[in-house]
VOMARLO-659018 format. One line per 4 residues: number of its first residue (from 1); for each residue x, y, z of N, C-alpha, C. Coordinates in pm, 1 decimal, padded with zeros to 6 digits. Layout:
<atoms>
NUM	X Y Z X Y Z X Y Z | ...
</atoms>
This chain:
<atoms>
1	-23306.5 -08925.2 09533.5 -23255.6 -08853.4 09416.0 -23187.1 -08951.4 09321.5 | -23210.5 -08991.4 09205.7 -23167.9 -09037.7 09115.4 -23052.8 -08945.4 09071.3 | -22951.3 -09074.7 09005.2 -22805.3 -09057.0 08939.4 -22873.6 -09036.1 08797.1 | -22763.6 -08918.3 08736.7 -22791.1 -08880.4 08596.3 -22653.2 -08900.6 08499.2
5	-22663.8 -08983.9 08374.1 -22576.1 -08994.6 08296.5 -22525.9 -08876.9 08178.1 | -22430.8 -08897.0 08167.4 -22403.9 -08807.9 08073.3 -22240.1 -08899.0 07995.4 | -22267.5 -08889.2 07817.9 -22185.6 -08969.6 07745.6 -22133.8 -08830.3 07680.3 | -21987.1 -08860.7 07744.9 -21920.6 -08728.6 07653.0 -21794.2 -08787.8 07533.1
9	-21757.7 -08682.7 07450.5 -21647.9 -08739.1 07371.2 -21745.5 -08803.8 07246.3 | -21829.4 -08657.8 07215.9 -21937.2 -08714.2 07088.8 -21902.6 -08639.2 06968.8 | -21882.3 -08722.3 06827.9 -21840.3 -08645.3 06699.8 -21943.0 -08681.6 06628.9 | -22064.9 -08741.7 06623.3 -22150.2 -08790.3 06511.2 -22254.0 -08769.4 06539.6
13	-22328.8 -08689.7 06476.7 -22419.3 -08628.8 06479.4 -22561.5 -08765.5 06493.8 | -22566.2 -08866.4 06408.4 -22646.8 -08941.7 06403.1 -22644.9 -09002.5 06574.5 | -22524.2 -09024.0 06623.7 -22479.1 -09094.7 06752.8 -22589.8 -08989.9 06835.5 | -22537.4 -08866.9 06885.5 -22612.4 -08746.0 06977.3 -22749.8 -08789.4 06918.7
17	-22841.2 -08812.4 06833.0 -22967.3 -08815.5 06799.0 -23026.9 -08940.7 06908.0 | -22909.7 -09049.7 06863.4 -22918.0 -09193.7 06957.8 -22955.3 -09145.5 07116.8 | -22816.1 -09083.8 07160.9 -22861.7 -09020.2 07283.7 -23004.4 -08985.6 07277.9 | -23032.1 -08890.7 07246.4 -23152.8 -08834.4 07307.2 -23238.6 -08919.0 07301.5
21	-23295.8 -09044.0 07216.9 -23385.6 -09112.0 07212.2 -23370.3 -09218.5 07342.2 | -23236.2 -09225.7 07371.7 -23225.9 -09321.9 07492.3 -23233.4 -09274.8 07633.0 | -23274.0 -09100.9 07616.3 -23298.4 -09063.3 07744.9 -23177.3 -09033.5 07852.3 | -23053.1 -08982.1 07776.2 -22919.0 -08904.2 07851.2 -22956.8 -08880.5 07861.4
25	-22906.5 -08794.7 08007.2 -22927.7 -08680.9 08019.9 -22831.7 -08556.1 08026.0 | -22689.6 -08589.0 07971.4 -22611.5 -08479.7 07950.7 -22528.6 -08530.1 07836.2 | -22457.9 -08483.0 07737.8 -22372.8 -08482.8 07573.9 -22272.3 -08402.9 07598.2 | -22167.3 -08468.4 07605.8 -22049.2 -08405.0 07599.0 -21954.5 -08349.5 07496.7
29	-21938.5 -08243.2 07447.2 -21865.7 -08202.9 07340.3 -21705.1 -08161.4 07378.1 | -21597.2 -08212.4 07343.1 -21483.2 -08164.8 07384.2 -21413.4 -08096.9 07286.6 | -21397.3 -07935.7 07316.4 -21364.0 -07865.0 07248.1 -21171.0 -07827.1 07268.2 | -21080.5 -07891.3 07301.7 -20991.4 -07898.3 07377.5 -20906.6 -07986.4 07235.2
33	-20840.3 -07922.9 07162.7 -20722.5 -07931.5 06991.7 -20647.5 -08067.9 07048.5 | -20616.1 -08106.7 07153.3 -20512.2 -08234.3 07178.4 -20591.6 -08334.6 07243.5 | -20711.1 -08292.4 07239.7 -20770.4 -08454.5 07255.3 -20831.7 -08557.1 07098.8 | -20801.4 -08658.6 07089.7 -20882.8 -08742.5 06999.2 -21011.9 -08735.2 06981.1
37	-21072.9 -08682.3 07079.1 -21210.0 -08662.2 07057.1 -21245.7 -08552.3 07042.7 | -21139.8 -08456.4 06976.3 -21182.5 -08310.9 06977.2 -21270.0 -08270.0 06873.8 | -21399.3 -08204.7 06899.0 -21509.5 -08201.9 06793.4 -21458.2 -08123.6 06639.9 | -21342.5 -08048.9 06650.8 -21293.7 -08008.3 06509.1 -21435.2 -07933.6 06408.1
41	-21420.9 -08006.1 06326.8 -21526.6 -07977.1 06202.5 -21626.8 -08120.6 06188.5 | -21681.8 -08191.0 06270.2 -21719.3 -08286.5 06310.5 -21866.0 -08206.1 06276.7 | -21906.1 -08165.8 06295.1 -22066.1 -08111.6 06266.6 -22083.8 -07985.0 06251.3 | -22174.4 -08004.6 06155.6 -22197.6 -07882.3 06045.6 -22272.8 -07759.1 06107.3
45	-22294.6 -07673.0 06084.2 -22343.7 -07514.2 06127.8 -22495.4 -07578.6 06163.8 | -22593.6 -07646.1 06020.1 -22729.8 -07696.5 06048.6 -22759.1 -07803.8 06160.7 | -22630.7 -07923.2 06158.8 -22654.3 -07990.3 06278.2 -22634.3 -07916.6 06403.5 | -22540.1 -07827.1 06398.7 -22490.1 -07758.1 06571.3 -22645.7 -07685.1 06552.9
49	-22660.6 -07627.8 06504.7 -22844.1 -07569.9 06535.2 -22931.9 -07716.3 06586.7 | -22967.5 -07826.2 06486.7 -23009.5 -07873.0 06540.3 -22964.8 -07913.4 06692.3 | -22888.3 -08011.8 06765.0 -22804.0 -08010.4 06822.8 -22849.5 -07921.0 06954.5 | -22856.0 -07799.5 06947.7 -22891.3 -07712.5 07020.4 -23030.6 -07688.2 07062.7
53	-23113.5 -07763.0 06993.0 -23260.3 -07754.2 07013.5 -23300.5 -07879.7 07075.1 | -23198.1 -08006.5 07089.6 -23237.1 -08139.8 07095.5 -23299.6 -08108.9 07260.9 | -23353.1 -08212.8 07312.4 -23380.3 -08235.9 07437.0 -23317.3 -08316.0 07526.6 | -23146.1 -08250.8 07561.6 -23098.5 -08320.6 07583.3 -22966.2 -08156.8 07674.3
57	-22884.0 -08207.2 07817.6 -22792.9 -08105.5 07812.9 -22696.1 -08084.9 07749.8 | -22643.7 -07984.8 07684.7 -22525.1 -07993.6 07639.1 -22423.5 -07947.0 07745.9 | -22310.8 -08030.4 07716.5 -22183.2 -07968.2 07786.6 -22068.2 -07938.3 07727.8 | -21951.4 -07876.3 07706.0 -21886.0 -07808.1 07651.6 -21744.2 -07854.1 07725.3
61	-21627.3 -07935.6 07690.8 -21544.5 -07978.4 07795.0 -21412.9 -07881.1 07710.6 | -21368.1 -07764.9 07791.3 -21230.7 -07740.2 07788.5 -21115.0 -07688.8 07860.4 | -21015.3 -07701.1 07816.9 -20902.9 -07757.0 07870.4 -20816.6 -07564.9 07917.9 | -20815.9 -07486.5 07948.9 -20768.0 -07379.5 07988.3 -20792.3 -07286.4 07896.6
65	-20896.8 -07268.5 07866.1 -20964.3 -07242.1 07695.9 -20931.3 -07039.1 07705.4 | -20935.6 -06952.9 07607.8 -20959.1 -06839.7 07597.2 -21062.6 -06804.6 07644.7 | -21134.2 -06706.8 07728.6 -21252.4 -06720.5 07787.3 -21344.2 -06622.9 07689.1 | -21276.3 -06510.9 07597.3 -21385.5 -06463.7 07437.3 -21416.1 -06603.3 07394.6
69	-21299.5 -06709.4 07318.1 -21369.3 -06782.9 07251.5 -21438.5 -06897.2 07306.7 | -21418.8 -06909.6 07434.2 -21516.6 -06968.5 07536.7 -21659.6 -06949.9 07518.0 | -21626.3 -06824.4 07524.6 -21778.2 -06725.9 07552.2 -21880.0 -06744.9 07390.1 | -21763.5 -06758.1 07313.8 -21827.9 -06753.2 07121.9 -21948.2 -06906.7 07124.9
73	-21806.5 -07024.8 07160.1 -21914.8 -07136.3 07171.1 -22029.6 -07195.8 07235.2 | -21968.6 -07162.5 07406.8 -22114.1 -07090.2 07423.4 -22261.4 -07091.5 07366.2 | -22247.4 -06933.5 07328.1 -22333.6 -06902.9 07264.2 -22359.2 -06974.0 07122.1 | -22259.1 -07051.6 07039.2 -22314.3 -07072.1 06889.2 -22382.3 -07238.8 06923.9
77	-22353.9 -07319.1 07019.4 -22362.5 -07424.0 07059.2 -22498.4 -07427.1 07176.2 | -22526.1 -07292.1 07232.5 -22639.4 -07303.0 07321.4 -22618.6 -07420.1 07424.0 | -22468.0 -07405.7 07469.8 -22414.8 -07492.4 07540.7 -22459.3 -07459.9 07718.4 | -22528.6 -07585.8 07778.0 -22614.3 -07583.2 07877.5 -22492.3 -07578.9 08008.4
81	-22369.9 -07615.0 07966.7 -22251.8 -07648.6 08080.8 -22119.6 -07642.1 08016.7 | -22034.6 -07602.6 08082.2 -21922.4 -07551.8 08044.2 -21849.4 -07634.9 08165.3 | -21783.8 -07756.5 08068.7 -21670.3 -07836.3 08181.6 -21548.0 -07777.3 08168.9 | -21454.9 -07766.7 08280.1 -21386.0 -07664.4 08272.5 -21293.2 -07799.0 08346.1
85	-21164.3 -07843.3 08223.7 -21060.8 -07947.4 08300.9 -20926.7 -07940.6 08314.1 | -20904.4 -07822.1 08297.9 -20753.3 -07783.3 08281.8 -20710.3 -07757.9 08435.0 | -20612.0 -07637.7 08452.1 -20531.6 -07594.1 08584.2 -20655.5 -07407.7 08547.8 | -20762.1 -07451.4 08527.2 -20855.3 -07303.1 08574.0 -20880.0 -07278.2 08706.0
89	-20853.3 -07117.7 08745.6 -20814.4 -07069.2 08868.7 -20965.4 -07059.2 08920.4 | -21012.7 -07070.9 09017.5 -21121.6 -06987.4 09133.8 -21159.5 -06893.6 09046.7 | -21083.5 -06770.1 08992.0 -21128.8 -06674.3 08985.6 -21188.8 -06700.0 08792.1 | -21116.0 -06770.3 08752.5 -21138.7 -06788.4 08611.2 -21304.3 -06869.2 08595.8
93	-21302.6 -06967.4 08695.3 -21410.1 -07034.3 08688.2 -21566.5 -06903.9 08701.7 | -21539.9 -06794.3 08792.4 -21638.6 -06685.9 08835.6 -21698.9 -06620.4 08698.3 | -21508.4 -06598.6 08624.9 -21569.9 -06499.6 08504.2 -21675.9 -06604.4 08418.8 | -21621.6 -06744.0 08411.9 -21764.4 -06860.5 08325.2 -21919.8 -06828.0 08381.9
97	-21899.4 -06774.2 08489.7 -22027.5 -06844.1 08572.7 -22077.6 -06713.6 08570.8 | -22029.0 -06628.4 08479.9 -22128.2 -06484.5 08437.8 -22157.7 -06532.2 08300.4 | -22151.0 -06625.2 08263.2 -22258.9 -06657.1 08134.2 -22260.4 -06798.8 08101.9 | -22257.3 -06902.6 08224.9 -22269.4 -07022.5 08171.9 -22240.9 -07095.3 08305.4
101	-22359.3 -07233.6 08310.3 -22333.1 -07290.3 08402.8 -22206.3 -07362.8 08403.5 | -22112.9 -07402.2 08503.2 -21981.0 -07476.6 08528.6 -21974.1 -07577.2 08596.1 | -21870.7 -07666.9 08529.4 -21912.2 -07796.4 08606.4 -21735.3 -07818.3 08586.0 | -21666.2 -07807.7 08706.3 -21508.1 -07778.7 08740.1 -21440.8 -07938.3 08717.0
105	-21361.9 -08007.9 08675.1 -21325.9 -08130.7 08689.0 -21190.7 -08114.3 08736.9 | -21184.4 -08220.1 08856.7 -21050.8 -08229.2 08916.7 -20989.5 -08356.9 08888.3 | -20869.5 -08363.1 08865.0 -20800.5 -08502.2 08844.5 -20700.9 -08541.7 08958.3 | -20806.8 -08685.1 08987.3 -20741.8 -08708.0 09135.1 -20638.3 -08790.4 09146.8
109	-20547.3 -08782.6 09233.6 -20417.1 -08859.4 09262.1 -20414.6 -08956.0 09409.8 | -20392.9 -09029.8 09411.9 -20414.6 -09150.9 09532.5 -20390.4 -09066.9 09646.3 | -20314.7 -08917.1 09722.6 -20290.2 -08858.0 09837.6 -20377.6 -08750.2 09780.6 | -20451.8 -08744.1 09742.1 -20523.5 -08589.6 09744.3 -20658.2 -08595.9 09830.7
113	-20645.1 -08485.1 09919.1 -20752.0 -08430.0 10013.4 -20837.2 -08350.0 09889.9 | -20942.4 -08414.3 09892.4 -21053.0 -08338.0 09809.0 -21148.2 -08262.2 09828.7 | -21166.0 -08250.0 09978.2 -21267.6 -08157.9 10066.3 -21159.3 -08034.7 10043.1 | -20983.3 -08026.5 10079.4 -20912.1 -07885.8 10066.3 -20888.9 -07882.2 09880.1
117	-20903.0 -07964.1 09822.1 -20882.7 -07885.5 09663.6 -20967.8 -07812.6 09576.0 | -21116.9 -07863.4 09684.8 -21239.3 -07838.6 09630.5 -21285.1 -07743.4 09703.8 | -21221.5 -07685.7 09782.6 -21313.5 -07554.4 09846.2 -21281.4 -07426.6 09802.9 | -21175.0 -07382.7 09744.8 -21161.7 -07240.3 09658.6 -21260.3 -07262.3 09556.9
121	-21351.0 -07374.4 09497.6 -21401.7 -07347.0 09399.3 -21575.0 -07404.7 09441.6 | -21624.9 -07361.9 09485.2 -21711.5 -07401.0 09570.7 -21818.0 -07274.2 09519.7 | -21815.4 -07185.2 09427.0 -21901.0 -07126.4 09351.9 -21953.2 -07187.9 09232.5 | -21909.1 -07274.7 09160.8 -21931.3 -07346.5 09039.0 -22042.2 -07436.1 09093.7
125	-22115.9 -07461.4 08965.0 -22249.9 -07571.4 08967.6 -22199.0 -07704.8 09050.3 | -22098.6 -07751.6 08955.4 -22103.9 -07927.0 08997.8 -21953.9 -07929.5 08972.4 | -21894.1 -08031.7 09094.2 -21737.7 -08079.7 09046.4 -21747.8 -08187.2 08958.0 | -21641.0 -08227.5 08894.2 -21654.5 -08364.1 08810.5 -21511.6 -08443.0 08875.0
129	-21512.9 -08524.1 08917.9 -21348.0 -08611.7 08939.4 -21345.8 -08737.8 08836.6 | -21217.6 -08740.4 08781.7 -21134.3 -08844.0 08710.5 -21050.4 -08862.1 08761.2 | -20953.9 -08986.7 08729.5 -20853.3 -09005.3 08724.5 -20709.2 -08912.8 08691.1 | -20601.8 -08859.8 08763.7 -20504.3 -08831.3 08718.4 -20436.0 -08906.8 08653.6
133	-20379.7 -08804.4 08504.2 -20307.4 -08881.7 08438.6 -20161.9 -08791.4 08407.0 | -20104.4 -08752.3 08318.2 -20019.9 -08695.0 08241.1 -20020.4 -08605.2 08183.5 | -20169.6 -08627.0 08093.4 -20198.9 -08531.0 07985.4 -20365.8 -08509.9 08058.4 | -20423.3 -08360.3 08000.9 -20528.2 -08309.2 08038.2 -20633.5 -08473.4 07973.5
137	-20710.5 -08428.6 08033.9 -20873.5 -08544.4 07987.0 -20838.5 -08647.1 08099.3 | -20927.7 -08734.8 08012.6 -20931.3 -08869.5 08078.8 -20827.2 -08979.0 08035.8 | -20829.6 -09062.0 08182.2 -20744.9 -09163.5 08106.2 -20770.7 -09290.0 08141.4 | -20912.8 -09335.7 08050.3 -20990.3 -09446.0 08112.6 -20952.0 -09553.2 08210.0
141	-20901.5 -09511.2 08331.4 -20850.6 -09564.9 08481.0 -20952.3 -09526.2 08534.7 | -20982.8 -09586.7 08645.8 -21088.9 -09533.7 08823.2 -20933.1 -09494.7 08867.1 | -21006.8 -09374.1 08998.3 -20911.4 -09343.7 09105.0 -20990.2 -09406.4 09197.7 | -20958.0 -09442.5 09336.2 -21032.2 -09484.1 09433.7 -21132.5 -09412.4 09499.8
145	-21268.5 -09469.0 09489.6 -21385.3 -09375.6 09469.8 -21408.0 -09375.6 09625.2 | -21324.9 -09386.2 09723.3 -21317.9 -09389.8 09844.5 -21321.3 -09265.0 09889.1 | -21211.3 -09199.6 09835.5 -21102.4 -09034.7 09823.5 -21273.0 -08945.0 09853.6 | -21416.0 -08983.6 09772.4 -21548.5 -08931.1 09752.4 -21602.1 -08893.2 09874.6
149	-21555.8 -09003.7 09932.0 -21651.4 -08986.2 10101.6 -21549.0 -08859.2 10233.6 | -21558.7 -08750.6 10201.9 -21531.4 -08657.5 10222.6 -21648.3 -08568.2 10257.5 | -21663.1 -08422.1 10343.3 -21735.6 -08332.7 10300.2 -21716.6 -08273.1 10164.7 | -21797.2 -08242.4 10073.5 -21805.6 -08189.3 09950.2 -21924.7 -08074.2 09938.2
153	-21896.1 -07966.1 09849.2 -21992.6 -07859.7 09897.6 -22096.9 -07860.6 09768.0 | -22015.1 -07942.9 09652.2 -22096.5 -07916.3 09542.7 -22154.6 -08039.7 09540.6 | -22228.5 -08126.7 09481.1 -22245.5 -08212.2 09407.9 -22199.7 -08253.7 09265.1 | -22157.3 -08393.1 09233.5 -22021.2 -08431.3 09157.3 -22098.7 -08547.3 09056.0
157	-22005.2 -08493.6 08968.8 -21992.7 -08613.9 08850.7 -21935.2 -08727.7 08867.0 | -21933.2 -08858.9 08874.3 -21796.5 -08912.1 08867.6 -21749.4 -08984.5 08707.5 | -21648.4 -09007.1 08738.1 -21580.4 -09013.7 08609.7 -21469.0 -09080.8 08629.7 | -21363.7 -09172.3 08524.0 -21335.0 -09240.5 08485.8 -21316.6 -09356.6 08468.1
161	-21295.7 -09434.4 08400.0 -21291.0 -09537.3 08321.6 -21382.1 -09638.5 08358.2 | -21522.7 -09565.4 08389.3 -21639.6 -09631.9 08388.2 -21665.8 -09737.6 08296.6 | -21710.1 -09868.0 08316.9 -21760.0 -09955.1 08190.4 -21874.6 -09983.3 08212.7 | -21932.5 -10120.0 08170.8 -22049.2 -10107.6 08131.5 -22104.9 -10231.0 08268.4
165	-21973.4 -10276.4 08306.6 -21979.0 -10357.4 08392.5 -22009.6 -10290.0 08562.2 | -22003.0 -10160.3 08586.9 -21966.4 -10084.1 08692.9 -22137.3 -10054.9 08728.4 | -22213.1 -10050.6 08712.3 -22354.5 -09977.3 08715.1 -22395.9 -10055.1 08871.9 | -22359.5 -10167.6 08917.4 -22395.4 -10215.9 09013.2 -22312.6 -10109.1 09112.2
169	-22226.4 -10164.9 09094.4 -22125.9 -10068.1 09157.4 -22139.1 -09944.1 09252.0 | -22157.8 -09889.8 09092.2 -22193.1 -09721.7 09136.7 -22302.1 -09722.7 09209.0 | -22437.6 -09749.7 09145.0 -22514.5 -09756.4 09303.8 -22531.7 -09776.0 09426.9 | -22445.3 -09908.1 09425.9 -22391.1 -09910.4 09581.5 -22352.6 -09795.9 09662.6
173	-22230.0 -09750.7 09549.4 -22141.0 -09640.1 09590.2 -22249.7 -09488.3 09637.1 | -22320.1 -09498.5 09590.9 -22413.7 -09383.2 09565.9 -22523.3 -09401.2 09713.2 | -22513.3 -09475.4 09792.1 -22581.2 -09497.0 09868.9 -22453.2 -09439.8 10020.6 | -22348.7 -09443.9 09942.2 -22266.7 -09420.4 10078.1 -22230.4 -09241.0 10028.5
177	-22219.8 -09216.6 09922.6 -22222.4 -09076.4 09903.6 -22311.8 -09026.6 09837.8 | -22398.3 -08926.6 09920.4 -22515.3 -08835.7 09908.0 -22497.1 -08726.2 09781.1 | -22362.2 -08700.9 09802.4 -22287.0 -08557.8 09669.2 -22300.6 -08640.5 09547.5 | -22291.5 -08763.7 09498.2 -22275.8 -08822.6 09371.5 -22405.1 -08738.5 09263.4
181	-22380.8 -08660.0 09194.4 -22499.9 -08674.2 09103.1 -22545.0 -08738.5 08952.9 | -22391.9 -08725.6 08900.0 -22435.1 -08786.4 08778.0 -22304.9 -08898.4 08728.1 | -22289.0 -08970.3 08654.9 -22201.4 -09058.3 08631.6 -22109.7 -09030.3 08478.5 | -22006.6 -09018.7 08451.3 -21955.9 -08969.3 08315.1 -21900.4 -09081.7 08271.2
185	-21939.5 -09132.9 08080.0 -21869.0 -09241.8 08055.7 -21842.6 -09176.2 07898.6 | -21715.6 -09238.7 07881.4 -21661.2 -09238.5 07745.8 -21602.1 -09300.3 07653.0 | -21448.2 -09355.1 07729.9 -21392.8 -09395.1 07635.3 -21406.8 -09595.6 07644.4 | -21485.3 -09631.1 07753.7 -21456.5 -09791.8 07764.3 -21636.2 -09834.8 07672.6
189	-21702.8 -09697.7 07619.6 -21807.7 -09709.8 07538.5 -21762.3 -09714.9 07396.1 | -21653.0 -09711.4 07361.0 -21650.8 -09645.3 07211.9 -21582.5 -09772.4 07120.4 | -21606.4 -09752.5 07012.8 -21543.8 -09841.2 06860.7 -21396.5 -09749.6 06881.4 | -21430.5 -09665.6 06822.3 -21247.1 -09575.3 06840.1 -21279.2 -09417.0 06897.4
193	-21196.3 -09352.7 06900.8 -21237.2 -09226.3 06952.4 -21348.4 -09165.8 06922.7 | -21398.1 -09109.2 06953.1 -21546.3 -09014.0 06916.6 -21649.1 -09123.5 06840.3 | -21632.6 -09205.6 06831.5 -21757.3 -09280.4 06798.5 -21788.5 -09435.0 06874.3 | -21879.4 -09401.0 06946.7 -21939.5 -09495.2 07038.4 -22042.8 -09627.6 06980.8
197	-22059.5 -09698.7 07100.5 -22081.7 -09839.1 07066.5 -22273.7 -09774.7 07137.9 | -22337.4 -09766.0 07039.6 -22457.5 -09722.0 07096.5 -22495.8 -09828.4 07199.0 | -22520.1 -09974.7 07138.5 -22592.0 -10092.6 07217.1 -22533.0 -10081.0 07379.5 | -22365.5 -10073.1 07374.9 -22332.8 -10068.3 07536.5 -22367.5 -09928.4 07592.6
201	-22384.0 -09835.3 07547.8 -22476.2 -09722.6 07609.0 -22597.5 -09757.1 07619.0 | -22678.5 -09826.8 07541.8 -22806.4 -09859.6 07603.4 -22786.6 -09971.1 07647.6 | -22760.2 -10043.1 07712.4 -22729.8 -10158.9 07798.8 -22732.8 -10093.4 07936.5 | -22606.7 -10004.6 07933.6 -22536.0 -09940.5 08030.0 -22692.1 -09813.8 08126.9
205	-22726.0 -09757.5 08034.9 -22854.3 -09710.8 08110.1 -22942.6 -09780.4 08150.6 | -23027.5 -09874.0 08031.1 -23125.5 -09972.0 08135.8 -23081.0 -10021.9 08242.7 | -22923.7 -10084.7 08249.7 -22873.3 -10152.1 08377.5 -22910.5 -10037.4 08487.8 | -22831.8 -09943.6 08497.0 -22836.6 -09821.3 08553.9 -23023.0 -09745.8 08593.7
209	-23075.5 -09795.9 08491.8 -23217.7 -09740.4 08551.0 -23278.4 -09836.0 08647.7 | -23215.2 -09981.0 08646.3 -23267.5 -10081.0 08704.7 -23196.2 -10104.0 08876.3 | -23087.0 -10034.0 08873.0 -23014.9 -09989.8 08951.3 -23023.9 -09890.5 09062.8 | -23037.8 -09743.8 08989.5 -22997.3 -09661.8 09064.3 -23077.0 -09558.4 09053.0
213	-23182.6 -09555.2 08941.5 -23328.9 -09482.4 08979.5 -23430.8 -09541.4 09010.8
</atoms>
């Protein structure tokens, strides 16, 4: 089984086009008011249509969101995954997963048992783990990708402070855990917030295709 990428923390419409030609396979939109990369008014009604037709997943990252206006973007975004990274309960994650696939992110801390934090939520598609920080998101740090080799019921994203240098890495890593499915990178890709360094995303995949598919 091949590892699948996904570049989240996208505001430019021309950038997401890049994606798809380079063969992501998941686009991250963070809809969450206190992050820097929060999509705001970043793309227009005609691009979010286009956008929605691309050949590519969309994902939807928010932070303890209203679950109507959850449900609005959703639907206006034809959003393929709904990352869910706040303190969302078991039961909150159920009501998503009556109209949208979920992909739960936990933020890990150097003593956390992740087989017991991850089993009340063990209905959702895919976990995602980052780094614990302070504030909700990421905080381009690794936690020790050790904490991974656990029983796990879902299959997982991993995530943070991936660079461009790590692709060896992760494959390795991916050989000792079977649950790994896709890899999340953001902020050690970018010029400044929401706008990325295309060339080290395509660097970063060929390495990665040469790697780990």
């Amino acid at each position: 089984m091949s590892v699948c990428v996904k570049v989240c923390g996208m505001t430019d419409f021309d950038q997401v086009q890049q994606l798809v030609e380079l063969e992501v396979d998941y686009v991250g939109f963070i809809f969450y008011e206190k992050s820097p990369r929060y999509v705001g008014k970043s793309f227009s009604d005609d691009q979010i249509h286009q956008i929605s037709n691309m050949k590519i997943s969309r994902v939807g990252v928010f932070v303890d969101a209203n679950i109507t206006e959850l449900k609005y973007i959703v639907q206006k975004w034809k959003l393929d995954f709904v990352q869910l990274h706040g303190d969302e309960s078991p039961e909150y994650c159920c009501e998503v997963l009556k109209f949208s696939n979920v992909i739960k992110a936990f933020r890990v801390g150097p003593l956390d048992d992740l087989e017991q934090i991850t089993k009340p939520y063990n209905d959702v598609d895919y976990f995602l783990f980052d780094s614990r920080g302070e504030q909700h998101g990421g905080t381009g740090q690794k936690f020790n990708w050790e904490q991974l080799l656990v029983p796990l019921q879902r299959p997982y994203f991993l995530s943070g402070g991936i660079s461009i240098s790590d692709a060896e890495q992760i494959a390795a890593f991916r050989t000792k855990s079977d649950k790994m499915y896709a890899v999340d990178v953001n902020s050690k890709f970018e010029i400044k917030p929401g706008l990325k360094n295309i060339g080290l995303v395509a660097d970063f995949v060929g390495r990665f295709k040469n790697y780990g598919k």
